[in-house]
N, C-alpha and C positions, 0 to 999 in steps of 0.2 A: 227501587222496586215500584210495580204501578202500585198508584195510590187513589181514589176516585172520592170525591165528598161531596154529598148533596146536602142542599140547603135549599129552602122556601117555601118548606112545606106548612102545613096549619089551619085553622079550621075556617071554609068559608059555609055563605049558606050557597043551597042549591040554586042554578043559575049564576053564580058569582066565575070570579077567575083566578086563577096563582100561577105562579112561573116559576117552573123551580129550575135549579141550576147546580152544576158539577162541575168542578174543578176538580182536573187531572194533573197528573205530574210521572215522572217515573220510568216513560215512553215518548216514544216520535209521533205525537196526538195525528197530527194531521195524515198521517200512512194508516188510521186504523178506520172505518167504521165503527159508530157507536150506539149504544143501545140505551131505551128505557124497560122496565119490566116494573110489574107492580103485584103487590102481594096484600090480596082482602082478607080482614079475620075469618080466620078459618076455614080459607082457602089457598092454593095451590100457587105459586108467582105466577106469574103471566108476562107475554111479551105486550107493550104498548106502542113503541115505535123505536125506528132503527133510521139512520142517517150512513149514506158510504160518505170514503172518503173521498175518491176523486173521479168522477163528478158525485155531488155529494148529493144521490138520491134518498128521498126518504119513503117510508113504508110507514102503515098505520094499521094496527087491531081494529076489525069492522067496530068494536063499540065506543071508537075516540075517533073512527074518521070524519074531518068536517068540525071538530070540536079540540081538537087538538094539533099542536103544530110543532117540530121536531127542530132545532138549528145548531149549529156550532160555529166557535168562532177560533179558527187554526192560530190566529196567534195570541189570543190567550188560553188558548187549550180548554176552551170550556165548550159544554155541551149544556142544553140548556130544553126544558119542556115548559110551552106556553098551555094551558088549560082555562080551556071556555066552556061554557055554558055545562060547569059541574056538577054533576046528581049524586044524588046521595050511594047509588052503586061503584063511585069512581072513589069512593074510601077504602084507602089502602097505604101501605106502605111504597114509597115508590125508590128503587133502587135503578142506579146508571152502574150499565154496562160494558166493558170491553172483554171480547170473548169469552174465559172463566173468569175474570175475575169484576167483583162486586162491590158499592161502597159500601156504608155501613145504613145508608134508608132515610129517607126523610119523611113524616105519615102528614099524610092529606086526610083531611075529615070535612066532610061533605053534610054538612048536618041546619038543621033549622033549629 
């Protein structure tokens, strides 16, 4: 079954950087496009960036373009978000994506 786990999440301060990263299993990683989405307290998920698979273009949410960066690597199956210069608005839950299904969230806190 897919299976998607992120990790790297944790508190930095504002202007700091994290990388989080997803490990999948489950599927033929490299035939899919993948996704980030991120989820603020007490607000609605949101999409953050998406990578296809072959050519493997990437897309960014207007409030992480230039500050964030999207990559994967086909044969370890992992999908991976690098996060620069973070504000305190980029606190959130951040969940990887293939189509419906979701991992289980790693929280980024963006705090002084």
């Amino acid at each position: 079954q897919v299976q998607l786990v992120e990790s790297g999440g944790g508190l930095v301060q504002p202007g700091g950087s994290l990388k989080l990263s997803c490990a999948t299993s489950g599927f033929t990683f490299s035939e899919y496009a993948m996704r980030w989405y991120r989820q603020p307290p007490g607000k609605e998920r949101e999409f953050v960036a998406a990578i296809g698979a072959d050519p493997p273009s990437t897309y960014y949410a207007d409030s992480v373009k230039g500050r964030f960066t999207i990559a994967r690597d086909n044969v370890k199956n992992m999908v991976y978000l690098k996060m620069n210069s973070l504000r305190p608005e980029d606190t959130a839950i951040y969940y990887c994506n293939r189509n419906v299904f979701y991992g289980q969230g790693t929280q980024v806190t963006v705090s002084s």
